[in-house]
C-alpha positions as CSV (number, residue, x, y, z in Angstrom):
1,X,140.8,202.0,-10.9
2,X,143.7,200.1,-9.3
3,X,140.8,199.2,-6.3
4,X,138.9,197.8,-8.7
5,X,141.6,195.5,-10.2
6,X,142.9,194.6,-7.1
7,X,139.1,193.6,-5.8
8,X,138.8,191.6,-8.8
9,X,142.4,190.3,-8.7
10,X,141.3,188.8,-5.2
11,X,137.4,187.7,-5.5
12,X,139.5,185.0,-8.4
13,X,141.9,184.8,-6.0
14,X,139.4,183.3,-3.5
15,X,137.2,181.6,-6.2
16,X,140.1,179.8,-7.7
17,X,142.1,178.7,-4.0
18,X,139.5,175.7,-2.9
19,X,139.9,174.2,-6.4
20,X,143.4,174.7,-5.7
21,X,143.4,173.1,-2.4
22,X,140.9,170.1,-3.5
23,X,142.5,169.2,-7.2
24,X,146.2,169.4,-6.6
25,X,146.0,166.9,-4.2
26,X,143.9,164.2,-6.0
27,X,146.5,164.6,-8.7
28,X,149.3,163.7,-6.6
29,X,147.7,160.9,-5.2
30,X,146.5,159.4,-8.2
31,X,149.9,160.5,-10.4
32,X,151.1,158.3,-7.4
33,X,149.1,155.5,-7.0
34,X,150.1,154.6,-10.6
35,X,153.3,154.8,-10.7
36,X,154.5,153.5,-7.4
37,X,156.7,150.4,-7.6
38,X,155.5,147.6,-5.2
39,X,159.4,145.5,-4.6
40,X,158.0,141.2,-3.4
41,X,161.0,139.7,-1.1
42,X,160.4,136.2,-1.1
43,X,162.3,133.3,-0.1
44,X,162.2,129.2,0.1
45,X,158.8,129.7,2.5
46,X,157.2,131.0,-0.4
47,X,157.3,128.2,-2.4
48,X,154.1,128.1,-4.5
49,X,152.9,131.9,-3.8
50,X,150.4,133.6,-6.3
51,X,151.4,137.2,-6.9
52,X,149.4,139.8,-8.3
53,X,151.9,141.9,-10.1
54,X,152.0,145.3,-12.5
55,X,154.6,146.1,-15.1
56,X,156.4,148.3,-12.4
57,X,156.7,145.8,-9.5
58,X,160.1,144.2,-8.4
59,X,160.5,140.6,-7.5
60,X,163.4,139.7,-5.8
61,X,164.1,136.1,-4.8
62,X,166.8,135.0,-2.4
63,X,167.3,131.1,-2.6
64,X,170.1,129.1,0.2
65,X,172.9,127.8,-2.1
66,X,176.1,126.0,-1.5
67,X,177.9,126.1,-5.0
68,X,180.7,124.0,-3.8
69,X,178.5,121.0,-3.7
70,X,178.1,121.6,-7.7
71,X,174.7,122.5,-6.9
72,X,173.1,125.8,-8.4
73,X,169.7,127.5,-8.8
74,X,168.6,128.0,-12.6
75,X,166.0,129.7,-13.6
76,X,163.6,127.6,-16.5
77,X,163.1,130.0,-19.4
78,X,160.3,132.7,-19.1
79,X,159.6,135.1,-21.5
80,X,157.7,137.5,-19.0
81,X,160.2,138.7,-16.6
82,X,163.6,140.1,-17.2
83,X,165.8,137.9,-14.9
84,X,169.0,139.3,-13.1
85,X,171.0,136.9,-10.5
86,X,173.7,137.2,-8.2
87,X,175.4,134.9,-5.7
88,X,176.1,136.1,-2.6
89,X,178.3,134.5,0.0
90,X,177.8,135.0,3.6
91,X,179.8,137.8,5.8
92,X,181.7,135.4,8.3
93,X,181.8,132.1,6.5
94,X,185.1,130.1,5.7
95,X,185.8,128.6,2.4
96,X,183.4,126.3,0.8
97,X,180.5,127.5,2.9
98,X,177.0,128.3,1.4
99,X,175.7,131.4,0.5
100,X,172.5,132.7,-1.1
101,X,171.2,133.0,-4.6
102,X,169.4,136.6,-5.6
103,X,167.1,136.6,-8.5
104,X,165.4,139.8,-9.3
105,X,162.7,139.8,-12.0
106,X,161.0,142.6,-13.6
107,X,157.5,142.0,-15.6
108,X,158.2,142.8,-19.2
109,X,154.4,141.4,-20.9
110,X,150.9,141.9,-19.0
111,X,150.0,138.3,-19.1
112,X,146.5,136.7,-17.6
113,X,148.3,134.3,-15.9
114,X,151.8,132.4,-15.9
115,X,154.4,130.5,-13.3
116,X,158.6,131.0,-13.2
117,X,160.3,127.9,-11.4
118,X,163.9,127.3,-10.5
119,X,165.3,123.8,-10.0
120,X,168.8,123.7,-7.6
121,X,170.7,120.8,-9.6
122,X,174.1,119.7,-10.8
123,X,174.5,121.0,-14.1
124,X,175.3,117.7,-15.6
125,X,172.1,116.3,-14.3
126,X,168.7,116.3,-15.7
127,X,166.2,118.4,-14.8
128,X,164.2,115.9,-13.7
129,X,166.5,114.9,-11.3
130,X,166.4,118.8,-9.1
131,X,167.6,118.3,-5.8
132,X,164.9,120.9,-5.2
133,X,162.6,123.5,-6.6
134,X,161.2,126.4,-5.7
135,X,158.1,128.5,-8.3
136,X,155.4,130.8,-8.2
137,X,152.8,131.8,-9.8
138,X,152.0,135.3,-11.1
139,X,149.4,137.1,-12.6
140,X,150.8,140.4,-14.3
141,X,148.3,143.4,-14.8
């Protein structure tokens, strides 16, 4: 009798190892194909990009600033992204130097189609009076 198990213990054995081999492997890829986080690094030379994001994707934006000048990048409200910035001088500059301004976004709404834009400006000034601007535009899937 224990041949006879152990025979039938290994014909499943073999019947059961190529669905093995051929099934674990798709679900790994597509387990992660879904859930792999693309991370954008954009700066002032992609002014005016299109993205094609998904909820999991990471935007990070480094901007030139000089704060000392009583210039600073704001971002114009956007309901889309959660927005996160921090200023960060440079290693071997003195005082007064400039620096660069990191904004990092992550999508919060799937949205057909939408644009973020960030004006460097005085903050007594008007908008409308940006020294510059910098925007893109995003399509979140």
């Amino acid at each position: 009798m224990r041949k006879k198990c152990f025979r039938f213990g290994r014909i499943v054995q073999w019947h059961i190892w190529p669905v093995k081999v051929v099934l674990i492997p798709l679900v790994l890829f597509s387990f992660l194909k879904m859930h792999c986080m693309q991370e954008y690094q954009l700066s002032e030379a992609d002014n005016g990009k299109k993205l094609q994001l998904r909820m999991n994707d990471h935007v990070v934006i480094k901007l030139p600033a000089s704060p000392g000048t009583g210039y600073n990048w704001e971002v114009q409200p956007n309901n889309h992204f959660s927005v996160s910035h921090q200023y960060k001088m440079q290693g071997d500059a003195g005082v007064g130097a400039g620096g660069i301004d990191v904004f990092e976004l992550d999508p919060q709404t799937q949205v057909q189609s939408g644009s973020i834009k960030f004006v460097y400006r005085r903050a007594w000034e008007d908008v409308s009076k940006a020294g510059k601007q910098f925007s893109i535009s995003y399509q979140i899937q």
